[in-house]
C-alpha positions as CSV (number, residue, x, y, z in Angstrom):
1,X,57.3,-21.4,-8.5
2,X,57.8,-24.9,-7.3
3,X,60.6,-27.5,-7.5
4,X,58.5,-30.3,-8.2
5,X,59.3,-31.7,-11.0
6,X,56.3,-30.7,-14.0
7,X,56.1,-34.2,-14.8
8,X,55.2,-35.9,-11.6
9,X,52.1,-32.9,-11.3
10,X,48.2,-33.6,-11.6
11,X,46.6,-31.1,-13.8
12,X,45.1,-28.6,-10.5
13,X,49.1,-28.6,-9.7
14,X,49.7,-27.9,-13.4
15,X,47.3,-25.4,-13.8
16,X,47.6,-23.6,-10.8
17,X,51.4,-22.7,-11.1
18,X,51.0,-21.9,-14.4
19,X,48.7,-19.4,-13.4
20,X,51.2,-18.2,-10.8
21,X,53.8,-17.9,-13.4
22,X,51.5,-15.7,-15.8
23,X,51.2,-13.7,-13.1
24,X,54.7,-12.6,-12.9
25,X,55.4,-12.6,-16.6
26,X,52.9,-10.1,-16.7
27,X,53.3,-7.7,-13.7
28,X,57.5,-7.9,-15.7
29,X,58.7,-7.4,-12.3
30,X,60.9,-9.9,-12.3
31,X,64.8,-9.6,-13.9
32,X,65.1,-11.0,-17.6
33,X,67.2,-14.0,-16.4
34,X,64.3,-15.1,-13.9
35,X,61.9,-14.2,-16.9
36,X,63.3,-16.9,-19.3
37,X,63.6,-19.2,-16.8
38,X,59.2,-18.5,-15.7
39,X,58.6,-18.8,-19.5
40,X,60.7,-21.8,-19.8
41,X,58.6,-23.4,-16.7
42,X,55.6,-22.4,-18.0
43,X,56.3,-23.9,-21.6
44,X,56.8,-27.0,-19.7
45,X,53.4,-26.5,-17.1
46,X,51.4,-25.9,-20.7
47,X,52.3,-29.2,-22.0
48,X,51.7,-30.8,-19.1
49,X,48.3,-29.1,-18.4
50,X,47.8,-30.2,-22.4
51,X,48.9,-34.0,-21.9
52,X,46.7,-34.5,-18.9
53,X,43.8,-32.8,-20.7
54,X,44.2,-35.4,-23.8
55,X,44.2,-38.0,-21.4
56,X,40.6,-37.1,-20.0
57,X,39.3,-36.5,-23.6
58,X,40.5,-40.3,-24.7
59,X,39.0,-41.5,-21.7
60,X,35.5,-39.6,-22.5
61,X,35.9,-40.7,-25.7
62,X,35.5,-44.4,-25.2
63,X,31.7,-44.1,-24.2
64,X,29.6,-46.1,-27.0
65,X,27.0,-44.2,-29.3
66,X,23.7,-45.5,-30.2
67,X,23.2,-44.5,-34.3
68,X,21.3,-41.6,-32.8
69,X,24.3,-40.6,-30.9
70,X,22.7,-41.2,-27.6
71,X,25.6,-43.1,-25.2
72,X,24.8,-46.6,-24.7
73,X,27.7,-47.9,-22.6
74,X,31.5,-48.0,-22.0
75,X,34.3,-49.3,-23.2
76,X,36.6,-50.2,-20.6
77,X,39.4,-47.6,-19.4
78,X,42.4,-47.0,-17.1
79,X,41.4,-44.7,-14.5
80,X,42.2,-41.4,-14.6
């Protein structure tokens, strides 16, 4: 577990201590005080790992369809 803060974290940062945090929850080798506090950071990595993942899917979003549902273009975006 890091000290960076969750919300300053792409989503590979996100995603890969979340992971790490599984990990332990699941091995429950760790005491029940440092288990709410992994659960609690992992709550926090989840919505993070969801936020940046709605992001991406607004961004894909914006491409135009033809009637036939074929893309035609874009509609300008931020960058990711």
């Amino acid at each position: 577990m890091t000290d960076q803060p969750v919300d300053a974290m792409n989503f590979e940062e996100a995603m890969a201590e979340l992971e790490q945090v599984l990990g332990q929850l699941e091995r429950g080798d760790v005491a029940l005080e440092q288990s709410i506090k992994l659960y609690e950071r992992g709550a926090a990595l989840k919505a993070r790992c969801e936020s940046k993942l709605k992001e991406a899917e607004e961004k894909v979003a914006t491409i135009t369809l033809d009637p036939n549902g074929a893309p035609v273009g874009l509609k300008e975006t931020d960058d990711l």
